[in-house]
Structures are given as structure tokens and as C-alpha cells.
N, CA, C and O atoms as CSV, one atom per row, in Angstrom:
chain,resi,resn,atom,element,x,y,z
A,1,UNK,N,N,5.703,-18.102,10.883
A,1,UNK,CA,C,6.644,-17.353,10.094
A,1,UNK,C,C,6.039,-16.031,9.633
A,1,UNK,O,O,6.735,-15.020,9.544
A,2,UNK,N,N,4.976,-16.041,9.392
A,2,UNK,CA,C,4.196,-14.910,8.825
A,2,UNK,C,C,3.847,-14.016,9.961
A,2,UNK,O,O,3.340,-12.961,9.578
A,3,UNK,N,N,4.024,-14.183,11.758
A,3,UNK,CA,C,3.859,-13.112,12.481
A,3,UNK,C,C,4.936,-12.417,12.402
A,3,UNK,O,O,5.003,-11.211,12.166
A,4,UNK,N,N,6.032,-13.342,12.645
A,4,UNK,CA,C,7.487,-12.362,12.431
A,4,UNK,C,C,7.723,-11.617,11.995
A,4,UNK,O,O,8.220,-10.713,12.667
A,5,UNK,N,N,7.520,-11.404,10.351
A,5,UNK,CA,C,7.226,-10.741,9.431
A,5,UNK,C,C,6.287,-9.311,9.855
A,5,UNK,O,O,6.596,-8.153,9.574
A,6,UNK,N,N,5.406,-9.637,10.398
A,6,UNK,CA,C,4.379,-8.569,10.428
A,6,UNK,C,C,4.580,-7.719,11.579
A,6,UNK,O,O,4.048,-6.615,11.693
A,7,UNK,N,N,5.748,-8.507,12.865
A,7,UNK,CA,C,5.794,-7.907,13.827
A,7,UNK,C,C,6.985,-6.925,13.263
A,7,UNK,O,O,6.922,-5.794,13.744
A,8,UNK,N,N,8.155,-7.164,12.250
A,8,UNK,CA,C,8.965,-6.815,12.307
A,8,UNK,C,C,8.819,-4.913,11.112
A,8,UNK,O,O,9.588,-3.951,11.108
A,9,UNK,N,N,7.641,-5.127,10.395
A,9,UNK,CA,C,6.767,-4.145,10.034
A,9,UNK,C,C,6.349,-3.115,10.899
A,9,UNK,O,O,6.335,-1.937,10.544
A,10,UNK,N,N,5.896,-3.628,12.384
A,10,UNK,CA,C,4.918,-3.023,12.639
A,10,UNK,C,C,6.246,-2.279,13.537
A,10,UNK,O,O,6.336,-1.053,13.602
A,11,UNK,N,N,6.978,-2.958,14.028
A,11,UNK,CA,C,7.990,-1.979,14.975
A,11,UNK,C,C,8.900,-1.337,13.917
A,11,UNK,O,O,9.737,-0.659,14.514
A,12,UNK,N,N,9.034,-1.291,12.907
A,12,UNK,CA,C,9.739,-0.471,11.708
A,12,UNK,C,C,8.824,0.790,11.488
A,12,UNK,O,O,9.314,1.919,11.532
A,13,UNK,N,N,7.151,0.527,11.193
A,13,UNK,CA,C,6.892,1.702,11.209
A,13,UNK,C,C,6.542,2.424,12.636
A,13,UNK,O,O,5.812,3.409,12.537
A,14,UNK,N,N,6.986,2.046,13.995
A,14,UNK,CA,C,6.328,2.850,14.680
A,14,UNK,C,C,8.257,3.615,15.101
A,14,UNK,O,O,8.351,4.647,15.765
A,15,UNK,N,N,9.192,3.070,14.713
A,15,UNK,CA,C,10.590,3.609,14.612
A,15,UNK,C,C,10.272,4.925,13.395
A,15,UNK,O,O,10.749,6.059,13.423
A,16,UNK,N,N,9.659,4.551,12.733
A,16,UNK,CA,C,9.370,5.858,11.571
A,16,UNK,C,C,8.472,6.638,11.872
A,16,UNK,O,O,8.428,7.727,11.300
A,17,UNK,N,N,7.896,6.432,12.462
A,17,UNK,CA,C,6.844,7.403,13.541
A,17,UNK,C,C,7.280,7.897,14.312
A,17,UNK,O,O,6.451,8.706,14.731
A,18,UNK,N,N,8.235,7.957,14.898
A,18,UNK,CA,C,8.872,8.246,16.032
A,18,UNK,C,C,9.983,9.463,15.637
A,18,UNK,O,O,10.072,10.611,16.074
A,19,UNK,N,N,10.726,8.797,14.713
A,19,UNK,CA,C,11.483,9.910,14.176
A,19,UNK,C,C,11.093,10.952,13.073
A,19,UNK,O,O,11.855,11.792,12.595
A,20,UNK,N,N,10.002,10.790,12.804
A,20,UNK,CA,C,9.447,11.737,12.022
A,20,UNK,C,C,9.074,12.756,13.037
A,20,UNK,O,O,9.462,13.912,12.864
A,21,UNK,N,N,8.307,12.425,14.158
A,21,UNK,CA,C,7.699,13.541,15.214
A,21,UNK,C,C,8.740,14.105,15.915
A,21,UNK,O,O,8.653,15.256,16.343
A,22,UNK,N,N,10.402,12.936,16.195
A,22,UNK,CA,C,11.318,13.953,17.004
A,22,UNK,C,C,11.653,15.143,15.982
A,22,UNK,O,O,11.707,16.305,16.383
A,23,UNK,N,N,11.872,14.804,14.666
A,23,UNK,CA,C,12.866,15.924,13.547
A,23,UNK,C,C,11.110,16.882,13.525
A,23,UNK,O,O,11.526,18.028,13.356
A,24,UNK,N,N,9.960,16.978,13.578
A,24,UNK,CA,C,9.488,17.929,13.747
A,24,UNK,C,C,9.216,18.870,14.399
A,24,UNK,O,O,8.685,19.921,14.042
A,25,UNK,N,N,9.807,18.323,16.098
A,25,UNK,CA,C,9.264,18.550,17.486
A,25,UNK,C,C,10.421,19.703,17.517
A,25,UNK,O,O,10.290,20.900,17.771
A,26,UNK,N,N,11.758,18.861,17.131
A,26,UNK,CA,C,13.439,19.453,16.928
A,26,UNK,C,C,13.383,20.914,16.229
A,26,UNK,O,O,13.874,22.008,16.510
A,27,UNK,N,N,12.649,20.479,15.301
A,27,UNK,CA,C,12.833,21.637,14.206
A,27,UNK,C,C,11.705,22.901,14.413
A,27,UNK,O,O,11.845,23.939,13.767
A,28,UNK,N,N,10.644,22.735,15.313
A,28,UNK,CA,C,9.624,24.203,15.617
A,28,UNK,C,C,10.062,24.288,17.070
A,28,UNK,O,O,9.508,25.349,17.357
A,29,UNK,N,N,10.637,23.926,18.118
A,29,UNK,CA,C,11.622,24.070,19.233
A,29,UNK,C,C,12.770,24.955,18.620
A,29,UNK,O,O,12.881,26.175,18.747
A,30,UNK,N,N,13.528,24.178,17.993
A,30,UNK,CA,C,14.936,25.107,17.674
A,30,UNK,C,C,15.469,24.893,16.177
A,30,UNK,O,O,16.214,24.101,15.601
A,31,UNK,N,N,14.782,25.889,15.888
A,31,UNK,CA,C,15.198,25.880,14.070
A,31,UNK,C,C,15.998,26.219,13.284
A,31,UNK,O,O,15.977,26.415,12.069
A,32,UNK,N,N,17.330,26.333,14.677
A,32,UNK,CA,C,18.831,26.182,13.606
A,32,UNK,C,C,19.158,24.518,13.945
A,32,UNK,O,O,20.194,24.083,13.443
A,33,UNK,N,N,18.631,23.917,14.469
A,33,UNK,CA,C,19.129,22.255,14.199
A,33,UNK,C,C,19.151,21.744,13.065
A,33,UNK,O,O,17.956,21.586,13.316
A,34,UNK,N,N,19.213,21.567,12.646
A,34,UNK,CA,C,19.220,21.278,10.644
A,34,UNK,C,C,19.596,20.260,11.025
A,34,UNK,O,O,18.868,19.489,11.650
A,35,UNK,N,N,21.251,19.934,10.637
A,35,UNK,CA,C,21.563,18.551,10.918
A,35,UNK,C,C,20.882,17.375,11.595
A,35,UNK,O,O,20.783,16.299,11.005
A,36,UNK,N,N,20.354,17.581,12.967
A,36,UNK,CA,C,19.753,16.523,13.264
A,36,UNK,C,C,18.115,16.440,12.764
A,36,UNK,O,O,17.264,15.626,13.122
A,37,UNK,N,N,18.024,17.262,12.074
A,37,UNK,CA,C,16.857,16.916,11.871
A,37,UNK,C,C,17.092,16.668,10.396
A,37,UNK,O,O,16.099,16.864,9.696
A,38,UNK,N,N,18.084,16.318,9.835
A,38,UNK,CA,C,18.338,15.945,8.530
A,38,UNK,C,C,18.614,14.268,8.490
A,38,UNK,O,O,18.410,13.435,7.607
A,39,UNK,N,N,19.266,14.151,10.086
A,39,UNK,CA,C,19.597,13.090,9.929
A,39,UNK,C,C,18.147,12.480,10.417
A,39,UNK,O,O,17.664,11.772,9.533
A,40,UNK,N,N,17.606,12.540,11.198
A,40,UNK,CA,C,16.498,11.805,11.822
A,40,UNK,C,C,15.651,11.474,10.636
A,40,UNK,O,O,15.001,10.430,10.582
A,41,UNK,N,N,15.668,12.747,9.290
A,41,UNK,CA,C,14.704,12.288,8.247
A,41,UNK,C,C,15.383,11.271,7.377
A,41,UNK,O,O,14.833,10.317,6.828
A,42,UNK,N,N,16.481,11.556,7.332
A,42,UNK,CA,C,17.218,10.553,6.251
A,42,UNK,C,C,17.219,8.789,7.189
A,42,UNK,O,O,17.248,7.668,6.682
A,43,UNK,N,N,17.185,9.090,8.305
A,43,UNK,CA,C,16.809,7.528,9.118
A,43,UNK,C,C,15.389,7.027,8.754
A,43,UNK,O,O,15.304,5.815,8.555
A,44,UNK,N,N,14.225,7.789,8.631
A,44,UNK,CA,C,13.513,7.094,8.820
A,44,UNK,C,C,13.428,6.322,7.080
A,44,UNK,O,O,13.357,5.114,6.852
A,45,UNK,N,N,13.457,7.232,6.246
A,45,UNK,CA,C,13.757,6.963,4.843
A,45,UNK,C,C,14.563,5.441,4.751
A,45,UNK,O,O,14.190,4.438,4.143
A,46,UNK,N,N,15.859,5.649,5.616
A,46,UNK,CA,C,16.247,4.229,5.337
A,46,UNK,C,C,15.934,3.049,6.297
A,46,UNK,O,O,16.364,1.906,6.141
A,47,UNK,N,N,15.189,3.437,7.238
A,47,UNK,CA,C,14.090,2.140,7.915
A,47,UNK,C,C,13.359,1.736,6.798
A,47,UNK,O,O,13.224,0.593,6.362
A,48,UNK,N,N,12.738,3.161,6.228
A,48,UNK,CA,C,11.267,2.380,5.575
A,48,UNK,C,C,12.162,1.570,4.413
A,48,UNK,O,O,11.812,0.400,4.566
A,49,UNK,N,N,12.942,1.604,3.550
A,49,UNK,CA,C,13.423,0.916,2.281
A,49,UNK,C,C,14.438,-0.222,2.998
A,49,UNK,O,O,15.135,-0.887,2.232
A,50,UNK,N,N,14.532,-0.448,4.342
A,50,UNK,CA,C,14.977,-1.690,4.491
A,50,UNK,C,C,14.325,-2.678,4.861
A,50,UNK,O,O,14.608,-3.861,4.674
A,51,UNK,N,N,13.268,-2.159,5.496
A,51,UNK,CA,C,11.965,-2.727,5.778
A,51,UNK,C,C,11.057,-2.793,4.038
A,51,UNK,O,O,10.119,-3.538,3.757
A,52,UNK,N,N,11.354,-2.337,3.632
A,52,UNK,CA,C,10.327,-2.799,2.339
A,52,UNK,C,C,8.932,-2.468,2.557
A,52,UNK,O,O,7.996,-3.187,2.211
A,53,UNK,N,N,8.803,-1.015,3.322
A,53,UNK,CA,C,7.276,-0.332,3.761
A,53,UNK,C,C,7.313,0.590,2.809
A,53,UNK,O,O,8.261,1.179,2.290
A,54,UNK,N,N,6.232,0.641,2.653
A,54,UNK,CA,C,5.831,1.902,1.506
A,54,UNK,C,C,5.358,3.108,2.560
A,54,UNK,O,O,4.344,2.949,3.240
A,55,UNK,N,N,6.086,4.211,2.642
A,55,UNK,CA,C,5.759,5.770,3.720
A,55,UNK,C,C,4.436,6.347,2.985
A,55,UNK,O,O,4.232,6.026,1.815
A,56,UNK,N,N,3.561,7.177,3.653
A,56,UNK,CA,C,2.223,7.216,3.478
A,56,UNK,C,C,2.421,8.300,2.400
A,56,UNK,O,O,3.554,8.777,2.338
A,57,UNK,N,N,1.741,8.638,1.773
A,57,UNK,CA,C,1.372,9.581,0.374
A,57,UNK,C,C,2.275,11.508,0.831
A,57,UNK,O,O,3.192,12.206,0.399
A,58,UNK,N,N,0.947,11.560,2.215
A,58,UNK,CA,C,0.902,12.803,2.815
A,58,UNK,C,C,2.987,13.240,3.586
A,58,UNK,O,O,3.931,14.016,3.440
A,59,UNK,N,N,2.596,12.214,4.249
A,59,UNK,CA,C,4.023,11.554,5.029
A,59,UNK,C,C,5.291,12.084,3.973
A,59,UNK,O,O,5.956,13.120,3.956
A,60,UNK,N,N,5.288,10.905,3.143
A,60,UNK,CA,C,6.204,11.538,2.188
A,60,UNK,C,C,6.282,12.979,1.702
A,60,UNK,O,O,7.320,13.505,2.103
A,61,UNK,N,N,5.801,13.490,1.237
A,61,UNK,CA,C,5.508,14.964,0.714
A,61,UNK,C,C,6.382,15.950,1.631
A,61,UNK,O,O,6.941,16.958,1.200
A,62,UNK,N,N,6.416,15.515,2.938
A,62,UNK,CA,C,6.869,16.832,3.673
A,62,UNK,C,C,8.065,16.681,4.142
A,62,UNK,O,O,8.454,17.433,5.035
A,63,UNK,N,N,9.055,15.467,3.523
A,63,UNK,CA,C,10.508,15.032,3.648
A,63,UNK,C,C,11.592,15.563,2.129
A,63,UNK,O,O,11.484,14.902,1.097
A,64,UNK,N,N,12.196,16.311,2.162
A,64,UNK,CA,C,12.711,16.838,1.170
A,64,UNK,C,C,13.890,15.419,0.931
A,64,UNK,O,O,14.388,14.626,1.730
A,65,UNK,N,N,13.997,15.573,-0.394
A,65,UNK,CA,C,14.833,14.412,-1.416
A,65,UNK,C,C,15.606,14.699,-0.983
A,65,UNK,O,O,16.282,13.830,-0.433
A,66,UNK,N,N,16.123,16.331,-0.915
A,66,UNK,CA,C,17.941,16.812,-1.114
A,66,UNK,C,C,18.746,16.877,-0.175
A,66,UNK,O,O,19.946,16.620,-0.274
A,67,UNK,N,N,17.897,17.394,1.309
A,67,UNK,CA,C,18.876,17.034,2.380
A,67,UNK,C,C,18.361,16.422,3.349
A,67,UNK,O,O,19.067,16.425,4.358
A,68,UNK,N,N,16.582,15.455,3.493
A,68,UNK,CA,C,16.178,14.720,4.457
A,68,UNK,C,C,15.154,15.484,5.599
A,68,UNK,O,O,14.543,15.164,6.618
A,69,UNK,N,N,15.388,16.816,4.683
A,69,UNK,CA,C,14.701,17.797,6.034
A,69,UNK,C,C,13.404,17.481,6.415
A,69,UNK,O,O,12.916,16.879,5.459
A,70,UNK,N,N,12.659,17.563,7.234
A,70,UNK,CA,C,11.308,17.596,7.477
A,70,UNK,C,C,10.316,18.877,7.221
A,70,UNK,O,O,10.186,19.712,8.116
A,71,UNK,N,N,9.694,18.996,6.108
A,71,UNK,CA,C,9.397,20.394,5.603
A,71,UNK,C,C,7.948,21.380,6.511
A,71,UNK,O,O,6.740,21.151,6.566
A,72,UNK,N,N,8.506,22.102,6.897
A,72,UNK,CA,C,7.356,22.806,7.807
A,72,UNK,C,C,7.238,24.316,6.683
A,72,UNK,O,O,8.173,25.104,6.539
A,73,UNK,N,N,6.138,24.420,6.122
A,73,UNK,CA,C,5.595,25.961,5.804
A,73,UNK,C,C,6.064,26.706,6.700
A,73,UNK,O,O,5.888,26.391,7.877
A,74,UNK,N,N,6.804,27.923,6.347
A,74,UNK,CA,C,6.887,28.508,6.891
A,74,UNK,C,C,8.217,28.945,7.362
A,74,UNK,O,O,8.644,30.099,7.371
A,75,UNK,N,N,8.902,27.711,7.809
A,75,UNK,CA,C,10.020,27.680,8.473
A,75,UNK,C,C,11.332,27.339,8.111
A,75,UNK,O,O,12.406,27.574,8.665
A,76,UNK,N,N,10.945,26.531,6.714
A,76,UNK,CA,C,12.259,25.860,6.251
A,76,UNK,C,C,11.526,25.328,4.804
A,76,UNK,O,O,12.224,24.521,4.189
A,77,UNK,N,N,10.421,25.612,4.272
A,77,UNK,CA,C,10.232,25.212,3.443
A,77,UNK,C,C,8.636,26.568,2.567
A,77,UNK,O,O,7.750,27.045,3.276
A,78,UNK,N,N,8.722,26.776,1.402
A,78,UNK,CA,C,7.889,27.497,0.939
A,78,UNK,C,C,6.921,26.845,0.017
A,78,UNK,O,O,7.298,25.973,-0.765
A,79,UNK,N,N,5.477,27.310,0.097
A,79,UNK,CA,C,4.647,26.520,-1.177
A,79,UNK,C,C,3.841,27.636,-1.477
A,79,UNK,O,O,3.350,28.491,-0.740
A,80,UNK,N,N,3.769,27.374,-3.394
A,80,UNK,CA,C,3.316,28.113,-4.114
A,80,UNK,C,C,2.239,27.135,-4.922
A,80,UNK,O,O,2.356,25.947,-5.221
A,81,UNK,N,N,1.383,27.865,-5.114
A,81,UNK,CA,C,0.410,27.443,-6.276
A,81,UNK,C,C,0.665,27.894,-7.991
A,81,UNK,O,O,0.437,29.078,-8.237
A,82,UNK,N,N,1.111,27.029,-9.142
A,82,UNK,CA,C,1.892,27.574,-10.513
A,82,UNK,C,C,0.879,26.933,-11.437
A,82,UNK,O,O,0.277,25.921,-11.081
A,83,UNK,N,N,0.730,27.352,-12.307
A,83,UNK,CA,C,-0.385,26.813,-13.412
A,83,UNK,C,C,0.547,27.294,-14.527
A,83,UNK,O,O,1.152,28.352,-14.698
A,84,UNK,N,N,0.450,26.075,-15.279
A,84,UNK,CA,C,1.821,25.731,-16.493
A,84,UNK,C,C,0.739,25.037,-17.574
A,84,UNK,O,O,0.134,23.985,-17.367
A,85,UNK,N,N,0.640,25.850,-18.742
A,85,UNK,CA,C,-0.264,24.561,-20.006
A,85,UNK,C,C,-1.819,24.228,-19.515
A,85,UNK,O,O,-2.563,23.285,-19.783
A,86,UNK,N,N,-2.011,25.532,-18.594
A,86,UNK,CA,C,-3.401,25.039,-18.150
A,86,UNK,C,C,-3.364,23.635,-16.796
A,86,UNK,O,O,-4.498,23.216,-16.564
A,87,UNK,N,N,-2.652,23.198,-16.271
A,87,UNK,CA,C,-2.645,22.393,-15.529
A,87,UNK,C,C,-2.113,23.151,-13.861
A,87,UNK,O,O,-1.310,24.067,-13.681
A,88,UNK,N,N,-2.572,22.695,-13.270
A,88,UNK,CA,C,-2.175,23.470,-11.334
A,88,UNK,C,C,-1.146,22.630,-11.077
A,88,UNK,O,O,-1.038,21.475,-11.487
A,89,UNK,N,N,-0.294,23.308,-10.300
A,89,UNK,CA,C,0.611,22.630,-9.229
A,89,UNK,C,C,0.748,23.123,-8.018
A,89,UNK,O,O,0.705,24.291,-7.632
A,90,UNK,N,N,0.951,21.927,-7.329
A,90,UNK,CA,C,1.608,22.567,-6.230
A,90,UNK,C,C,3.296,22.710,-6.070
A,90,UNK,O,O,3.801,21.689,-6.536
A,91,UNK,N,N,4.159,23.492,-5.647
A,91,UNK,CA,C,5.753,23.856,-5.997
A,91,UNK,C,C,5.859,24.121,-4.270
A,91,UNK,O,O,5.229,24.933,-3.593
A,92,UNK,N,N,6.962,23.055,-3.816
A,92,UNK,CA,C,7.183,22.850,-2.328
A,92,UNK,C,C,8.882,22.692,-2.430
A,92,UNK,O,O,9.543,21.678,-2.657
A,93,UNK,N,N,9.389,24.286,-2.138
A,93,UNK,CA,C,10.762,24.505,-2.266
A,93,UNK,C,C,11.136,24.594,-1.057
A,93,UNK,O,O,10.679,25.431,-0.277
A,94,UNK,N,N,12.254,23.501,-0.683
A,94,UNK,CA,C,12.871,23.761,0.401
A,94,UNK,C,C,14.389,24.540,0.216
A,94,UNK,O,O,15.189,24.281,-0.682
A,95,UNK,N,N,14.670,26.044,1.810
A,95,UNK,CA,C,15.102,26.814,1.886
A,95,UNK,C,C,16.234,26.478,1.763
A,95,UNK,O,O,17.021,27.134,1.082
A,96,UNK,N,N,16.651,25.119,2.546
A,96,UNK,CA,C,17.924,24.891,2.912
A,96,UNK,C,C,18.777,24.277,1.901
A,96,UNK,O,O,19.927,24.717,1.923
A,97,UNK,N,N,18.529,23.336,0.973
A,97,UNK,CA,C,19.018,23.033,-0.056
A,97,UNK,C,C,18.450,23.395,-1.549
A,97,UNK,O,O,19.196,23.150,-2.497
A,98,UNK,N,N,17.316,23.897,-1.770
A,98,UNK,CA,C,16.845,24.942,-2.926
A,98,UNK,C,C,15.917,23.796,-3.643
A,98,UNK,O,O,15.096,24.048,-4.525
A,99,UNK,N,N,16.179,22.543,-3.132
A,99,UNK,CA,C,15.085,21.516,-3.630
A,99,UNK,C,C,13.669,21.830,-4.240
A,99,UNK,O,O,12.826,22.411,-3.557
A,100,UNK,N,N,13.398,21.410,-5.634
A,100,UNK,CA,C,12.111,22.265,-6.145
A,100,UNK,C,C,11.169,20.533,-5.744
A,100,UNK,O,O,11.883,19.567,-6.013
A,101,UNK,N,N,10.073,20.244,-5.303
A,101,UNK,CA,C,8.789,19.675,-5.345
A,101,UNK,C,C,7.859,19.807,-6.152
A,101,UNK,O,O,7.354,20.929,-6.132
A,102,UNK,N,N,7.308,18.888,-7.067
A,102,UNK,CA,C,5.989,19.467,-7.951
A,102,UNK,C,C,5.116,18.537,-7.894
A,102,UNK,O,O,5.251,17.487,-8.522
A,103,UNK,N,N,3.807,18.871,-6.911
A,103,UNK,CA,C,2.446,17.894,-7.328
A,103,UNK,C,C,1.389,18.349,-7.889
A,103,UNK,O,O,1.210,19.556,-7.728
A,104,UNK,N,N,0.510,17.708,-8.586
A,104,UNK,CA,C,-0.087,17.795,-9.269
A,104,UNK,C,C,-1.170,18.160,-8.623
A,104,UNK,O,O,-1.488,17.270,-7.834
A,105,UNK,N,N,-2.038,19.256,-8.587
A,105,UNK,CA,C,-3.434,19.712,-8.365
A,105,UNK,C,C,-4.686,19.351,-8.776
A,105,UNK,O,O,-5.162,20.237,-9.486
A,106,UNK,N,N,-5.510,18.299,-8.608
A,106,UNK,CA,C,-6.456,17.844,-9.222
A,106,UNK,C,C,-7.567,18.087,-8.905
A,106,UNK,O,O,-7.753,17.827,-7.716
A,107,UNK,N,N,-8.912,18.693,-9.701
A,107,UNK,CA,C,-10.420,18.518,-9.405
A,107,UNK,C,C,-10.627,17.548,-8.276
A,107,UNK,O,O,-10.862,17.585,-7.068
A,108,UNK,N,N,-10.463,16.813,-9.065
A,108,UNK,CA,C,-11.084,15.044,-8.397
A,108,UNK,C,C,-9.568,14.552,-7.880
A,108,UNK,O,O,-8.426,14.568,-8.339
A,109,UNK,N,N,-10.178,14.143,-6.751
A,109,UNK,CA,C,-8.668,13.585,-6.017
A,109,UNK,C,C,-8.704,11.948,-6.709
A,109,UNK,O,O,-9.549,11.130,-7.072
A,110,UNK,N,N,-6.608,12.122,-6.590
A,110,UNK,CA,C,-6.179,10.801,-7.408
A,110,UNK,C,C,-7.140,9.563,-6.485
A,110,UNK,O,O,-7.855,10.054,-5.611
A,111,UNK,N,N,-7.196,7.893,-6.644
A,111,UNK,CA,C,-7.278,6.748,-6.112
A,111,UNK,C,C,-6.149,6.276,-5.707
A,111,UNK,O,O,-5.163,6.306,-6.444
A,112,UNK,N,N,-6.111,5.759,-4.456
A,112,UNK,CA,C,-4.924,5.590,-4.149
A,112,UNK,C,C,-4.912,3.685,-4.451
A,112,UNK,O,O,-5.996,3.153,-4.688
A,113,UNK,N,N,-3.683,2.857,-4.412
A,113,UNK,CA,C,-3.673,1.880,-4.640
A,113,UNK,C,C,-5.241,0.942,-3.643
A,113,UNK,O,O,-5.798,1.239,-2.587
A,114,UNK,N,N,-5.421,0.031,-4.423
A,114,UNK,CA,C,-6.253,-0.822,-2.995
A,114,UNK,C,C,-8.018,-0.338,-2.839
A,114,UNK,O,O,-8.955,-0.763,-2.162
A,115,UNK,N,N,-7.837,0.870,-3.949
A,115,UNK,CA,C,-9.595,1.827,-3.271
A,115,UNK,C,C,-10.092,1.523,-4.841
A,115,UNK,O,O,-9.310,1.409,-5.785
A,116,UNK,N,N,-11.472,1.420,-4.926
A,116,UNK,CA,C,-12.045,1.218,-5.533
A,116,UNK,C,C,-13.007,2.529,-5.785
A,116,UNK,O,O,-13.911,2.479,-6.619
């Protein structure tokens, strides 16, 4: 019972692998596709939460909330460095829906779950 499980993981994330690289491949090829590359991001989003996978730290970051886009510098998405109260950010605005991003800039990088 417990391979099932793990097989059914492992072909969920390589379906999210897959469509993450077509909506990037889509989008520096021909970068008025929006739509499908909105939809391909908003698919993999709902693989991973039906599958109950957690998407990788980095991974996540470059999928906009507002319309699914896949965020490329440059092309469809802008990043700034903002220091607010003495603290850094990073500010990752995407073009197409005006979506603001804010992570946190740290000395010492965060621990991620699991690391000691």
C-alpha cells in the first residue's frame, strides 16, 4: 500500500516538472502566449495540492499567485531590491497582472524544514 502512494507522488511531481519547463520553454519561444502559459502554471499548482506535494521553495517563487504565469526577469516579470525599517527585500512584480511578491533578504540563509 505504501508503494502506491509513493508511485503516485513520484508521477505527480514529474507531471509538475514537465509543465513547469513547457510554460517556460512557451514563454522565451513566444512571449505573447500568456494564456497557455497561465494555464500550464495554474495546472501544475493544482497537481501539486491534489497530490498533497509541497512545490520546492525556489520553484515556487517564480509562479505568480495572480494569473499562474511563470515569471522570467526580464520578460514578464521585474525584480527590485527595497529596504523598508532597515530590513531588505526582494519585490518580484509581475507585468501582466501587476502582482506585487515580497521576500525577505537575509545575511544568513533561512533552514529549511528537515536541516539541522
Amino acid at each position: 500500500m505504501g508503494k502506491k502512494g509513493h508511485l503516485q507522488g513520484k508521477e505527480a511531481f514529474l507531471r509538475m516538472n514537465f509543465l513547469y519547463q513547457a510554460a517556460k520553454t512557451v514563454l522565451l519561444n513566444s512571449p505573447n502566449s500568456d494564456n497557455i502559459v497561465s494555464h500550464y502554471g495554474r495546472c501544475m499548482v493544482k497537481i501539486g495540492k491534489k497530490a498533497v506535494l509541497r512545490i520546492d521553495r525556489d520553484l515556487k517563487r517564480t509562479i505568480c499567485k495572480g494569473c499562474g504565469n511563470v515569471l522570467v526577469t526580464g520578460v514578464n516579470s521585474t525584480v527590485r531590491q527595497r529596504k523598508k525599517k532597515g530590513r531588505r527585500r526582494i519585490v518580484v512584480t509581475c507585468l501582466l497582472c501587476r502582482t506585487v511578491k515580497r521576500f525577505p533578504k537575509n545575511k544568513v540563509p533561512m533552514k529549511l524544514r528537515g536541516q539541522k
